[in-house]
MIBA-939240 format. One record per residue (C-alpha): chain; y, z, x. Coordinates in nm, 2 decimals. Example, Ala and Ser with C-alpha at 12.3 -4.5 7.8 and 13.67 -1.06 7.14 Angstrom:
// MIBA-939240
<r kette="A" c2="-0.45" c3="0.78" c1="1.23"/>
<r kette="A" c2="-0.11" c3="0.71" c1="1.37"/>
This chain:
// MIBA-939240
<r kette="A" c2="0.03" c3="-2.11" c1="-0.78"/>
<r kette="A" c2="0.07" c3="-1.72" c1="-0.75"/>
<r kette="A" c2="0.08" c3="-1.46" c1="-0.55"/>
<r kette="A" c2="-0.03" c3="-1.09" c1="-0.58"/>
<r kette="A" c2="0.06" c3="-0.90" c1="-0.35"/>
<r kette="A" c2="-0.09" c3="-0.57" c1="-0.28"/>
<r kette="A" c2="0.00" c3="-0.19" c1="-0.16"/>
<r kette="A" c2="-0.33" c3="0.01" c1="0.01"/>
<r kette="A" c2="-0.33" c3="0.36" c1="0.00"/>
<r kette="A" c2="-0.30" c3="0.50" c1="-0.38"/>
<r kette="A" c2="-0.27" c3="0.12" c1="-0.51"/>
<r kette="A" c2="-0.68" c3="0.04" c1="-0.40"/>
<r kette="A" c2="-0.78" c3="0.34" c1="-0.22"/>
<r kette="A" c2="-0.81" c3="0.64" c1="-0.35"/>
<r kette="A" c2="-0.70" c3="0.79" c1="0.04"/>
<r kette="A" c2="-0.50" c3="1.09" c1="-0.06"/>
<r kette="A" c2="-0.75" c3="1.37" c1="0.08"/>
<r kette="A" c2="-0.75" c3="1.18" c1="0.39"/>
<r kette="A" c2="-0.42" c3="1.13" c1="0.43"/>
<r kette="A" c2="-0.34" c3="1.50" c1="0.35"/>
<r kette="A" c2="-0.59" c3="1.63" c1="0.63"/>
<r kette="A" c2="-0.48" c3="1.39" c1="0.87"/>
<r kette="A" c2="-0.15" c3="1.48" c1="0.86"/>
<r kette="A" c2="-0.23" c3="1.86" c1="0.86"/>
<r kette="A" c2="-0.44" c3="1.78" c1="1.20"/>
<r kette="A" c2="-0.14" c3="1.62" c1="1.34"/>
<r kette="A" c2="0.07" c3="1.89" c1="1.28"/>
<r kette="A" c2="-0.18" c3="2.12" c1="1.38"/>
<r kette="A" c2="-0.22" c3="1.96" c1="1.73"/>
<r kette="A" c2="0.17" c3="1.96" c1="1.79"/>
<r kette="A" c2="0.15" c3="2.33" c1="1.65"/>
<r kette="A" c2="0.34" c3="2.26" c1="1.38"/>
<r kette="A" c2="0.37" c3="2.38" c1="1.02"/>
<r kette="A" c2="0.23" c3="2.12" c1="0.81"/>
<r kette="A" c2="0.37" c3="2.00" c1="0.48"/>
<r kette="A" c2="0.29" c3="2.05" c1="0.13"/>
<r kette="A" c2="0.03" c3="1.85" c1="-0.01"/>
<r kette="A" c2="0.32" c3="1.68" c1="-0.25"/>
<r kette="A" c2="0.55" c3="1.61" c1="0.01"/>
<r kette="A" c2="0.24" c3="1.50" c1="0.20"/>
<r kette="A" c2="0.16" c3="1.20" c1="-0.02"/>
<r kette="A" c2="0.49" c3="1.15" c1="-0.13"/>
<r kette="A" c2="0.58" c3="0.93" c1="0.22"/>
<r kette="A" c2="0.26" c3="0.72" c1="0.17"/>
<r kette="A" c2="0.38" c3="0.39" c1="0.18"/>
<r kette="A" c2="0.58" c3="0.38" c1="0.49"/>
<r kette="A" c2="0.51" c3="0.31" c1="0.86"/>
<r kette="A" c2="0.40" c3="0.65" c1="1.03"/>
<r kette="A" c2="0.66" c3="0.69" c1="1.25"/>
<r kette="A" c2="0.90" c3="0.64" c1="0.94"/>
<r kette="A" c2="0.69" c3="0.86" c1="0.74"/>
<r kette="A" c2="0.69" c3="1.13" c1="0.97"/>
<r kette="A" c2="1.05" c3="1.14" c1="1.02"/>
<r kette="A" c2="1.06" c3="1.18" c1="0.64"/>
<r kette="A" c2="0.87" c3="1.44" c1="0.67"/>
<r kette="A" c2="1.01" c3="1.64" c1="0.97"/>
<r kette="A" c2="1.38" c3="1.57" c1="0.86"/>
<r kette="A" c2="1.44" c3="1.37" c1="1.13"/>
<r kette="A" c2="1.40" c3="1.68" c1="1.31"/>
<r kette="A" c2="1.05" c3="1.61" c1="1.42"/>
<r kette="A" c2="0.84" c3="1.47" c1="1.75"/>
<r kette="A" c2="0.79" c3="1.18" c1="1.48"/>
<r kette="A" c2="0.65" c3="0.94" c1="1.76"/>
<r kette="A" c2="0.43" c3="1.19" c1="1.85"/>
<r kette="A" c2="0.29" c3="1.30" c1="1.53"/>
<r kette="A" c2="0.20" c3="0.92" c1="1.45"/>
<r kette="A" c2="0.00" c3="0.91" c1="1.77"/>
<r kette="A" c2="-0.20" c3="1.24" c1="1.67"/>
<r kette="A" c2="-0.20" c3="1.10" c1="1.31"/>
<r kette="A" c2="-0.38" c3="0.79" c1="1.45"/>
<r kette="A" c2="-0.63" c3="0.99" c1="1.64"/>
<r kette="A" c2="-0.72" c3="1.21" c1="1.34"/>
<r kette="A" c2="-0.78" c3="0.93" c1="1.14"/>
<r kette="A" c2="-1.03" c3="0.82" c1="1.42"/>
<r kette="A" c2="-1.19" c3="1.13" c1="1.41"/>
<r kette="A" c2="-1.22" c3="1.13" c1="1.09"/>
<r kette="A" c2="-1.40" c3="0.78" c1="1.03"/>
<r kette="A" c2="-1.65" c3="0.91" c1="1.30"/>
<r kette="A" c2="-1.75" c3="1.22" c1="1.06"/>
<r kette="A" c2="-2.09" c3="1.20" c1="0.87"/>
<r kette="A" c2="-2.02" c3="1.14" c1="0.49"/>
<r kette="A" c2="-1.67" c3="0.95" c1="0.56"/>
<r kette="A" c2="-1.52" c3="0.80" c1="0.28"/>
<r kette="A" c2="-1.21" c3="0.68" c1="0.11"/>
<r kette="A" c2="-1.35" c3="0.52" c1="-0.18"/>
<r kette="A" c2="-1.19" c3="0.22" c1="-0.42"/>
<r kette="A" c2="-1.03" c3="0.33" c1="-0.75"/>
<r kette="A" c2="-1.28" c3="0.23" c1="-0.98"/>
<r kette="A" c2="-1.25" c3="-0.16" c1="-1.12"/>
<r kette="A" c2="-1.07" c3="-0.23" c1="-0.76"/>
<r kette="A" c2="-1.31" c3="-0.43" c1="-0.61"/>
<r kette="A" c2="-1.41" c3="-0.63" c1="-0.90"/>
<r kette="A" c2="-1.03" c3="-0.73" c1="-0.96"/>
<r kette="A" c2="-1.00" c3="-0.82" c1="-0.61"/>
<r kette="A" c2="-1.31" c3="-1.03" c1="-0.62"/>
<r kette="A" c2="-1.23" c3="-1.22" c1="-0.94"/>
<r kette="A" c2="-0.86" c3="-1.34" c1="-0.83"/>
<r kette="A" c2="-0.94" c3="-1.49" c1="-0.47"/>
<r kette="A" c2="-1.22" c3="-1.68" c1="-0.64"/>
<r kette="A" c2="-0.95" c3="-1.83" c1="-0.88"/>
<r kette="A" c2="-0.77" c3="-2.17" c1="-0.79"/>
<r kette="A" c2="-0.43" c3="-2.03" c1="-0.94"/>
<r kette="A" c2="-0.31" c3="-1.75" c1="-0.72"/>
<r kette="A" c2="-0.35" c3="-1.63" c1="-0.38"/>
<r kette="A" c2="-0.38" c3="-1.25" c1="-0.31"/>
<r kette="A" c2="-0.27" c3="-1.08" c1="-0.04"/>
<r kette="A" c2="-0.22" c3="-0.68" c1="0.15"/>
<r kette="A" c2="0.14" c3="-0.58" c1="0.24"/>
<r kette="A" c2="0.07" c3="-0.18" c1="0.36"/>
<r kette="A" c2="0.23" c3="0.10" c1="0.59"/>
<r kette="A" c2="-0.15" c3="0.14" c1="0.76"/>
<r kette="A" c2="-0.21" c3="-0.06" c1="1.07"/>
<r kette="A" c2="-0.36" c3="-0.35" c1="1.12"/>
<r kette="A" c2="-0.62" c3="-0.20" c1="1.34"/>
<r kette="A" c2="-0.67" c3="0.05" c1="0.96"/>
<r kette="A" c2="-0.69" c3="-0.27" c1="0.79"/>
<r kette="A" c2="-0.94" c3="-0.42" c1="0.97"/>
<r kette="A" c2="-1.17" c3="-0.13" c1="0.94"/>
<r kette="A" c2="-1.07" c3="-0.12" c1="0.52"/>
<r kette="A" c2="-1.18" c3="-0.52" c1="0.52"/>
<r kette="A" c2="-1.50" c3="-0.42" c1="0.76"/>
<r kette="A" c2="-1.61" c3="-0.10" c1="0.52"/>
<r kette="A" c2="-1.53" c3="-0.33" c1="0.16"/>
<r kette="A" c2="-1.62" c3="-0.70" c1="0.30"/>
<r kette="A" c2="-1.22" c3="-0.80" c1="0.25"/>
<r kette="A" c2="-1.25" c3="-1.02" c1="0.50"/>
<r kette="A" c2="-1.23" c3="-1.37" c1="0.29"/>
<r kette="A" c2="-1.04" c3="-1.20" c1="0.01"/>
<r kette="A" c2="-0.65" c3="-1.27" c1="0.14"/>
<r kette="A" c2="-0.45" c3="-1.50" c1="0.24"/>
<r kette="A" c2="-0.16" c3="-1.26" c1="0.35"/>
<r kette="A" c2="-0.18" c3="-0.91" c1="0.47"/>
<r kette="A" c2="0.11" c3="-0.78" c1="0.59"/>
<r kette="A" c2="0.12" c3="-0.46" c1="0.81"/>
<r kette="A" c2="0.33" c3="-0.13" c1="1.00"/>
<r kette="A" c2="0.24" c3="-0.36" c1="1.34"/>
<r kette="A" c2="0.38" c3="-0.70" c1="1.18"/>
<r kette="A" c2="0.70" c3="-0.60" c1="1.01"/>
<r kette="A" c2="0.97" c3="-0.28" c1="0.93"/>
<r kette="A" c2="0.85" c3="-0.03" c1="0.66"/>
<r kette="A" c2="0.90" c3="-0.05" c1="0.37"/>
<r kette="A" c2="1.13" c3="-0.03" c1="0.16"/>
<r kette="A" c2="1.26" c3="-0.34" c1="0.36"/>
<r kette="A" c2="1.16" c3="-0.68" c1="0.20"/>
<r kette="A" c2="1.04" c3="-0.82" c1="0.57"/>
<r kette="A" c2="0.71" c3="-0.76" c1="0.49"/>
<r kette="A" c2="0.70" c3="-0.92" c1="0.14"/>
<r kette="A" c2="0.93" c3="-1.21" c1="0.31"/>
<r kette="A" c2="0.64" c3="-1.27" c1="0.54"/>
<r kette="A" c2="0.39" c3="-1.32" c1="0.31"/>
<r kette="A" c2="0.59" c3="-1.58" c1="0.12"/>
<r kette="A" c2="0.63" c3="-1.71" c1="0.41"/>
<r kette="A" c2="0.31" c3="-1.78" c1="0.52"/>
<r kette="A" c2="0.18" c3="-1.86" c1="0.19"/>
<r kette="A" c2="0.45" c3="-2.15" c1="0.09"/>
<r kette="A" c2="0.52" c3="-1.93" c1="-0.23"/>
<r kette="A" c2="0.86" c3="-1.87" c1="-0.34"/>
<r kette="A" c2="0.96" c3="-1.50" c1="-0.47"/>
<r kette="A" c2="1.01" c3="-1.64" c1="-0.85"/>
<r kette="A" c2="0.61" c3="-1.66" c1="-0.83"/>
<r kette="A" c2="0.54" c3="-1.41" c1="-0.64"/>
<r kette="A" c2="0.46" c3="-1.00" c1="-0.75"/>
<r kette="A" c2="0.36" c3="-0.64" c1="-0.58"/>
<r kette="A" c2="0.17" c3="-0.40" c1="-0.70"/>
<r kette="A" c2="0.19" c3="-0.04" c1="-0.59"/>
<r kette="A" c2="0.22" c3="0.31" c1="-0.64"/>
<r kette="A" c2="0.53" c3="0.38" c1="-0.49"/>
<r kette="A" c2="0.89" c3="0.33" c1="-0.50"/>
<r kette="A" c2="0.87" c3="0.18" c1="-0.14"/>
<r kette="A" c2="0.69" c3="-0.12" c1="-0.33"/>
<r kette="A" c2="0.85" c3="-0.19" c1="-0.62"/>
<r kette="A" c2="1.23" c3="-0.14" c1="-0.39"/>
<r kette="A" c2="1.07" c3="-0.42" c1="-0.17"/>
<r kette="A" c2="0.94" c3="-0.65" c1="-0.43"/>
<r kette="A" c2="1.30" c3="-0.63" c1="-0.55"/>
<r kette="A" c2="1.51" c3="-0.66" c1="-0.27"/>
<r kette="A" c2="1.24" c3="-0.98" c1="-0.19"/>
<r kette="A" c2="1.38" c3="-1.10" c1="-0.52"/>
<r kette="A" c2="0.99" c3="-1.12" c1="-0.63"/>
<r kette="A" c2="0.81" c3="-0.94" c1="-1.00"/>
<r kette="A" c2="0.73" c3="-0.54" c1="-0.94"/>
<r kette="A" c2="0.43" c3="-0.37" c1="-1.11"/>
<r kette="A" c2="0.35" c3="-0.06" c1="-1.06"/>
<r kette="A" c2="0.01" c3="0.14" c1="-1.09"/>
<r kette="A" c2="-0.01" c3="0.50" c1="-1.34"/>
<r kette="A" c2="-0.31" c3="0.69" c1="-1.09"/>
<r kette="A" c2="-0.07" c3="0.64" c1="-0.74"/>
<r kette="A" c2="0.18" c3="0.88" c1="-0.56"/>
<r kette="A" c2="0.49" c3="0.81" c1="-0.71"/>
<r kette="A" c2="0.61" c3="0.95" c1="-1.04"/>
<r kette="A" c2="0.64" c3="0.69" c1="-1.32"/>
<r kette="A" c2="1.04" c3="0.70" c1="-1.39"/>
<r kette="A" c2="1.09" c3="0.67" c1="-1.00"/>
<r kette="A" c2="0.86" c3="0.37" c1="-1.02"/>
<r kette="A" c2="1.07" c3="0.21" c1="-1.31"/>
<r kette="A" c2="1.44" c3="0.32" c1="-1.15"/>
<r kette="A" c2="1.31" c3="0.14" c1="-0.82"/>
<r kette="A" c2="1.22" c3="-0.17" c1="-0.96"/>
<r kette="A" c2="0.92" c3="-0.18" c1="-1.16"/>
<r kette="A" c2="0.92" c3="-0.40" c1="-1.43"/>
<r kette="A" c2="0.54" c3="-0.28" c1="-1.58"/>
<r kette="A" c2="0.37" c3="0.03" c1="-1.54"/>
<r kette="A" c2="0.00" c3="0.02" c1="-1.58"/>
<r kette="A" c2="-0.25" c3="0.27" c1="-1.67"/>
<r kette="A" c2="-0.57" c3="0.12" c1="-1.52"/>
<r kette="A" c2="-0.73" c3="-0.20" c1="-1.34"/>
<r kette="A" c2="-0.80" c3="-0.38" c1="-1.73"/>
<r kette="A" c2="-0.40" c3="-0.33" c1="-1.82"/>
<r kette="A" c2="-0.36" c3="-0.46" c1="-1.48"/>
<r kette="A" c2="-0.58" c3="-0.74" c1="-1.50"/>
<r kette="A" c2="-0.39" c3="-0.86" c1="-1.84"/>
<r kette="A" c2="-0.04" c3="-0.84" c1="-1.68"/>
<r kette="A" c2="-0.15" c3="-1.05" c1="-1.40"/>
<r kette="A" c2="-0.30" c3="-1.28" c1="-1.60"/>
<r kette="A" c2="0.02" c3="-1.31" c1="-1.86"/>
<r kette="A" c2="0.21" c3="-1.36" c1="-1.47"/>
<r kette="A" c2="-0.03" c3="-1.62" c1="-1.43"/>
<r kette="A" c2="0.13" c3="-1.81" c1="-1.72"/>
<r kette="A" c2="0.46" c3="-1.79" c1="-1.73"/>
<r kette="A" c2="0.73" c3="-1.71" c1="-1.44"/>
<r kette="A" c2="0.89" c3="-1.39" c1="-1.64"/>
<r kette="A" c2="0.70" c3="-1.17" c1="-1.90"/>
């Protein structure tokens, strides 16, 4: 038995206008300068009041942002035409391991649980894992706690274990959990960070990903 373990935000959804407008309302509120769309996106990954330390320096209300951060995303979901859509081939991935007998999949992901549960409402998600992992359950990453807690719950020992995501948050957790790193080519997170923080693959799409989980399917190291 396996376990897949998987990042949100730039890994399954393709969030990143969201998550760049959000921010800039959270700001906004606080009257604040907002950041760069590139420094924007490059704390997704991490628990918001991490992520907004990042992104104020530790200079910042960080607290406070996170809490307008939170409401803008509520906003948000209320709008007419709301939408953070699935990279394409997502959902049929997803689908097709959780129906297999050989490996469990699970979420491990900087959103809250309270995001996660709308994610799983919006995509029907709510049979698909046996883990998810989230900013209320465990520190941020890059810490392995969260990764630990899925093995933990699962019975599944890091050897057969493996996280996919688009940042070097991920892969630095998968490896400090002692579990297999793979990390995704359309995320947040240039490619050579990926592979200094851990990655062991980089893939280009959800086929190439499909084929390295399957070759991790059977055998413990590729």
């Amino acid at each position: 038995m396996k376990l897949f373990v998987f990042d949100v935000d730039g890994t399954l959804v393709d969030s990143q206008n969201l998550i760049v407008e959000a921010q800039g309302r959270a700001f906004a509120s606080l009257g604040l300068p907002a950041p760069s769309r590139e420094r924007a996106l490059s704390v997704v990954g991490l628990s918001l009041v991490e992520a907004f330390n990042a992104l104020t320096d530790g200079e910042g209300p960080s607290d406070l942002l996170a809490q307008a951060y939170k409401e803008a995303w509520r906003q948000l979901r209320t709008q007419p035409g709301f939408h953070d859509p699935l990279y394409p081939g997502a959902q049929d991935l997803l689908t097709e391991l959780a129906a297999r007998e050989d490996c469990l999949i699970g979420l491990a992901t900087g959103k809250s649980r309270a995001g996660v549960k709308s994610l799983c409402e919006r995509h029907g998600w709510h049979d698909l894992f046996a883990t998810i992992q989230t900013a209320d359950d465990a520190p941020s990453k890059p810490a392995p706690d969260m990764f630990l807690r899925a093995l933990a719950e699962t019975g599944l020992s890091p050897r057969d274990a493996c996280m996919i995501g688009d940042t070097t948050f991920d892969m630095a957790m998968a490896h400090s959990a002692g579990a297999h790193a793979i990390g995704v080519a359309w995320g947040y997170h240039r490619h050579d960070k990926l592979t200094k923080a851990g990655a062991k693959q980089i893939v280009s799409d959800f086929p190439a990903l499909r084929e390295v989980l399957e070759e991790f399917l059977q055998c413990v190291t590729i």
